[in-house]
C-alpha positions in Angstrom: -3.1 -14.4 10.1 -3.0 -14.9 6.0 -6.0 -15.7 3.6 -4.7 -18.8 1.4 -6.5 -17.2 -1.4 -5.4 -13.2 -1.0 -3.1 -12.0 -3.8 -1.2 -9.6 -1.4 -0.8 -12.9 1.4 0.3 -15.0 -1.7 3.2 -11.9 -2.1 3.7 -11.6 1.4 4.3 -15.3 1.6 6.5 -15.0 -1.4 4.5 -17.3 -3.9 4.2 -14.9 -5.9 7.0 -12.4 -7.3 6.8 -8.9 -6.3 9.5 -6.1 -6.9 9.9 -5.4 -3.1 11.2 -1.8 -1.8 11.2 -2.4 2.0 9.8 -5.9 4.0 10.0 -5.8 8.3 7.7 -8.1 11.1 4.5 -6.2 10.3 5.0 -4.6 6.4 5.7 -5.1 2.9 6.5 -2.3 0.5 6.5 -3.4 -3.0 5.7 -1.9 -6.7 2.5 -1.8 -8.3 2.5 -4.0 -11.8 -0.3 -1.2 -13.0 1.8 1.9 -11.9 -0.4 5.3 -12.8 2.6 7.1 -12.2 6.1 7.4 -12.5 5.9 5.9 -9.0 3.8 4.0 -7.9 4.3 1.6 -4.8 2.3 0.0 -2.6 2.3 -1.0 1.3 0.7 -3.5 2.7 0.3 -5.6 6.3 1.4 -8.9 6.8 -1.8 -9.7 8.7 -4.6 -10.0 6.3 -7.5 -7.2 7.2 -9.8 -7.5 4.6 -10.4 -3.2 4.6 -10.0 0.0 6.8 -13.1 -0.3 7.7 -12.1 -3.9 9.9 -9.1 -1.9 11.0 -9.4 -1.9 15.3 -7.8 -0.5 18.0 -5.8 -3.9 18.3 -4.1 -3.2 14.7 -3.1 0.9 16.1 0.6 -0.6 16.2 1.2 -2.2 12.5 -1.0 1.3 10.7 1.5 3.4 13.0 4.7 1.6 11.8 3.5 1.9 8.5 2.5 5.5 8.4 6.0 6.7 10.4 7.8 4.7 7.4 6.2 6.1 4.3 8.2 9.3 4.7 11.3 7.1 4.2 10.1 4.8 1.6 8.9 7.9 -0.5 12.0 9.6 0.0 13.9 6.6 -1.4 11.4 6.5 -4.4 13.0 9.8 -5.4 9.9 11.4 -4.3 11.2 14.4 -2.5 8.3 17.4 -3.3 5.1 15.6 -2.1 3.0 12.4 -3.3 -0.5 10.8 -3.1 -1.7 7.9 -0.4 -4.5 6.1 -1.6 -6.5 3.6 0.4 -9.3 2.3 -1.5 -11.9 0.7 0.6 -15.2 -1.6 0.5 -17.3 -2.0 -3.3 -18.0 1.8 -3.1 -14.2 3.1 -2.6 -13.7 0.6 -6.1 -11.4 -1.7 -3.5 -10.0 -4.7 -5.4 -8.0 -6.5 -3.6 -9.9 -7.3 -0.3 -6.4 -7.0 2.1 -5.7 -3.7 3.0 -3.2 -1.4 0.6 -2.0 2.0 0.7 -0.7 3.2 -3.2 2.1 5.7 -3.2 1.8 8.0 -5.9 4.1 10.5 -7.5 6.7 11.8 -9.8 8.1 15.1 -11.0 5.6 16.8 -12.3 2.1 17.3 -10.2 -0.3 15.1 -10.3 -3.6 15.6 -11.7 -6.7 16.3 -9.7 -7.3 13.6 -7.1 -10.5 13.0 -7.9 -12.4 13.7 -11.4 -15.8 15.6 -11.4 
């Protein structure tokens, strides 16, 4: 199912451009527009789920495909020593966009500390 009004299910649906890296049934890979990185990609579901934390036992299938293909889609990125996943969630975990999205983050030199105290 697709929110009408969901940036990410207005780029899944193609209305709106996107610089895509990998699309299948259940997944769209895609580059961020604000990259904080010298890559910076990010994965999303087809189905709209607003966060993780309305991820259920029923979704197990689409979060496993995605998972077992971020090794690849990494890999392709050129990022071959390591990289940050970053899944923001709810008004505390500063989520924006209200459709689940996990940033890939890396380049060649390490990335700074992951979160700033």
């Amino acid at each position: 199912m697709n929110d009408a009004n969901c940036i990410f299910c207005r780029i899944v649906r193609g209305e709106l451009p996107s610089k895509k890296i990998y699309e299948d049934n259940t997944m769209l890979a895609f580059h961020d527009i604000h990259p904080v990185a010298p890559v910076h990609f990010m994965v999303v579901p087809k189905a709209h789920i607003p966060t993780l934390a309305d991820v259920t036992p029923e979704h197990a299938g689409i979060f496993g495909s995605i998972m077992t293909r971020l090794p690849q889609l990494a890999a392709e990125q050129g990022l071959t020593d390591g990289w940050r996943t970053v899944i923001n969630t709810g008004r505390v975990g500063r989520q924006d966009v209200y459709h689940v999205h996990i940033h890939v983050i890396g380049g060649p030199d390490p990335l700074g500390p992951m979160i700033q105290r």
